[in-house]
C-alpha positions in Angstrom: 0.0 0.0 0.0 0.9 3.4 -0.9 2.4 6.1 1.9 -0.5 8.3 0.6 -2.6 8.5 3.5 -5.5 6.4 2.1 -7.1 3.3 3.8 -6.8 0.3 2.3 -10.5 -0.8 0.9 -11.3 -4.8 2.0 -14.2 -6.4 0.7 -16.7 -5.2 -1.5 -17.8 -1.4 -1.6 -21.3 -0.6 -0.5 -23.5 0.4 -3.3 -27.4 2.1 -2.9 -29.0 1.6 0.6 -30.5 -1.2 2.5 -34.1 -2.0 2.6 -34.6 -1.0 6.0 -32.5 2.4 5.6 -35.3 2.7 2.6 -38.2 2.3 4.9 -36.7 4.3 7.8 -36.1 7.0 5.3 -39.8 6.8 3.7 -41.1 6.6 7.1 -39.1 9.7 8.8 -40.4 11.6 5.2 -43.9 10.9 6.2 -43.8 11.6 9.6 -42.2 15.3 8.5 -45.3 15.7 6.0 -47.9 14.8 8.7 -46.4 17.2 10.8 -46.0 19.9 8.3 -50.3 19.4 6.9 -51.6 20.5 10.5 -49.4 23.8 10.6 -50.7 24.5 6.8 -54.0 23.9 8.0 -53.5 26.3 11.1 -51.8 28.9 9.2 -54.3 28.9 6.4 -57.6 29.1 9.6 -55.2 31.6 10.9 -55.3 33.9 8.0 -58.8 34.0 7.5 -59.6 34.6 11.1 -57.1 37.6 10.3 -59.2 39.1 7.7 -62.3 38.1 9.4 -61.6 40.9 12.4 -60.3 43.0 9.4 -63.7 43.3 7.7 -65.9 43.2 11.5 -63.5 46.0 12.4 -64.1 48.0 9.1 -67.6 47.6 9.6 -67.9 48.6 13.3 -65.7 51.6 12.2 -68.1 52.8 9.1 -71.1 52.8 11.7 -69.3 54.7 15.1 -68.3 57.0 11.9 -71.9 57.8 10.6 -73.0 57.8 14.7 -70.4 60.6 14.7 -71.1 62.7 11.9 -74.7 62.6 12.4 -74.7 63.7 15.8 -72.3 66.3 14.8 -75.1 67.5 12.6 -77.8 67.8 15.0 -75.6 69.9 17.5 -74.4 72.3 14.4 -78.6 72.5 13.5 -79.5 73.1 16.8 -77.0 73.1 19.8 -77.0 70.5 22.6 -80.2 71.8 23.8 -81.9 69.1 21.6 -80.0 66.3 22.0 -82.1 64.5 24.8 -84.9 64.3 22.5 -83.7 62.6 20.1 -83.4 58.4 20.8 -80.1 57.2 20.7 -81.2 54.5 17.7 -82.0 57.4 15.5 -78.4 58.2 15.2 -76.9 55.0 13.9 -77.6 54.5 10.4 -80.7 52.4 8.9 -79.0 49.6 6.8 -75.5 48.1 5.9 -76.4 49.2 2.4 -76.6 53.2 3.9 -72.8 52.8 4.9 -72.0 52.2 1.0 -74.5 54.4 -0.7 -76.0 56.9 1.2 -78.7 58.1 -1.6 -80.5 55.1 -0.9 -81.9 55.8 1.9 -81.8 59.6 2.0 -84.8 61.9 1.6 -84.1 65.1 -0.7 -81.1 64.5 -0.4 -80.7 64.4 3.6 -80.8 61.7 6.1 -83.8 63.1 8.3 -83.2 62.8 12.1 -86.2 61.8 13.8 -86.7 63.3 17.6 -88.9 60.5 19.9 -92.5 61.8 18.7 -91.3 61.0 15.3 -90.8 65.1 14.4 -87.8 65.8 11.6 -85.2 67.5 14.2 -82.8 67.4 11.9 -81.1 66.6 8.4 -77.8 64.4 8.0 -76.0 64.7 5.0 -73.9 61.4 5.0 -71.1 60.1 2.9 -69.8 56.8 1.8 -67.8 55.1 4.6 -67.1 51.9 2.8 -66.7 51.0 -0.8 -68.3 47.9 -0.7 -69.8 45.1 2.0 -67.1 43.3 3.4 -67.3 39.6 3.2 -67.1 36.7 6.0 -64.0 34.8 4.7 -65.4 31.3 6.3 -68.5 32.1 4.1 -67.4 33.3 1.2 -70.0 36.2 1.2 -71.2 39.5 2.8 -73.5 37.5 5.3 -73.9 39.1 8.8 -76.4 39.3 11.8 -77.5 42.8 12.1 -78.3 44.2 15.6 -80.0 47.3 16.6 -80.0 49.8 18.8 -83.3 49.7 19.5 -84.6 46.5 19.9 -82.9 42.8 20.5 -84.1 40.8 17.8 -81.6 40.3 14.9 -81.6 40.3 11.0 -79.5 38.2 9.0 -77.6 40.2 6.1 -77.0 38.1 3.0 -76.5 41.0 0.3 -79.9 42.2 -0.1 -82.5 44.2 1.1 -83.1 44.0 5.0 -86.8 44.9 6.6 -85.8 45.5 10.0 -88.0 44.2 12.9 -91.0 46.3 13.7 -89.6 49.1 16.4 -86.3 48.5 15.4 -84.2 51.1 14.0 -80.0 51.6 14.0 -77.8 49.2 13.3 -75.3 49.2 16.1 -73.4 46.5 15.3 -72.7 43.3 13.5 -71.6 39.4 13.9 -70.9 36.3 12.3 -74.0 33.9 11.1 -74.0 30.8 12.7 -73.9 27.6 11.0 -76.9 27.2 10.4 -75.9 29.0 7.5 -74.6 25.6 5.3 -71.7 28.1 3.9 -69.9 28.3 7.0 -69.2 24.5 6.0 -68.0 23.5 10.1 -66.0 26.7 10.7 -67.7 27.8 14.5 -64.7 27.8 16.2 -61.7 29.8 16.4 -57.9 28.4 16.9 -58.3 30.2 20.8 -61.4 28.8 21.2 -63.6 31.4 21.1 -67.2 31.0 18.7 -67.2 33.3 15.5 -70.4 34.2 16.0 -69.5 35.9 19.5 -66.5 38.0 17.7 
């Protein structure tokens, strides 16, 4: 053998791998995908729960907005002095459709402001806090339940026209449907436990 620092080679070189490093190998890859499909699956829920608060948060903002402005409007009309008679439902706006075009439900051109005998006490002019409806990610849709300031039963939005309850007027806020809407398709619960319909 040669001074050349090598190592002599006895026996036969090993070529390829045995079968049990093969199914080692396969197995270890499987267990690494099996654990990677979860965390996609998270991550993807994750993401949609993201945009989820996103578009509840837009909403919420468009209606303390018109709130705002309109009682702005009544105390540049006619000073604080009126205020009190004037029900606190009357100030939130009528329909999610009123948050993207106003002219639908104004009258000459105004949002009238109604005191609690039903007397005009003031006009509104409101302007377009959000450019379109935003949808439930889980459903795919602009599908919300409405609630109102003056009155607990609920409305479920699903992109048309709304008749709100009798009595009820002002939308104060809005929430998920629950699945008894089939386009949820199982999504009730979020990845901290919490129910959608409760966000």
């Amino acid at each position: 053998w040669h001074l050349t620092g090598a190592i002599p080679m006895t026996g036969k070189s090993r070529q390829g791998f045995s079968l049990f490093e093969m199914l080692f190998t396969v197995a270890l890859i499987g267990i690494v995908v099996g654990a990677t499909m979860p965390v996609a699956e998270v991550m993807f829920i994750k993401g949609k729960e993201t945009e989820l608060e996103e578009n509840l948060n837009r909403v919420r903002q468009s209606i303390s907005l018109w709130k705002r402005d309109c009682y702005n409007a009544v105390i540049k009309q006619h000073g604080y002095i009126d205020m009190h008679k004037i029900p606190d439902a009357n100030l939130y706006p009528p329909s999610l459709f009123a948050l993207v075009k106003p002219e639908s439900v104004l009258t000459d051109g105004k949002f009238p402001v109604y005191d609690a005998d039903n007397i005009k006490i003031a006009d509104f002019y409101p302007r377009a806090y959000l450019h379109e409806i935003p949808v439930d990610p889980f459903v795919g849709a602009a599908a919300w339940i409405l609630h109102y300031a003056s009155g607990t039963n609920t409305v479920t939005f699903t992109g048309g026209t709304v008749t709100a309850p009798e009595n009820h007027v002002g939308i104060f806020d809005i929430s998920c449907v629950d699945n008894t809407d089939d386009r949820r398709r199982g999504f009730i619960q979020a990845i901290d436990g919490t129910n959608y319909v409760d966000w």
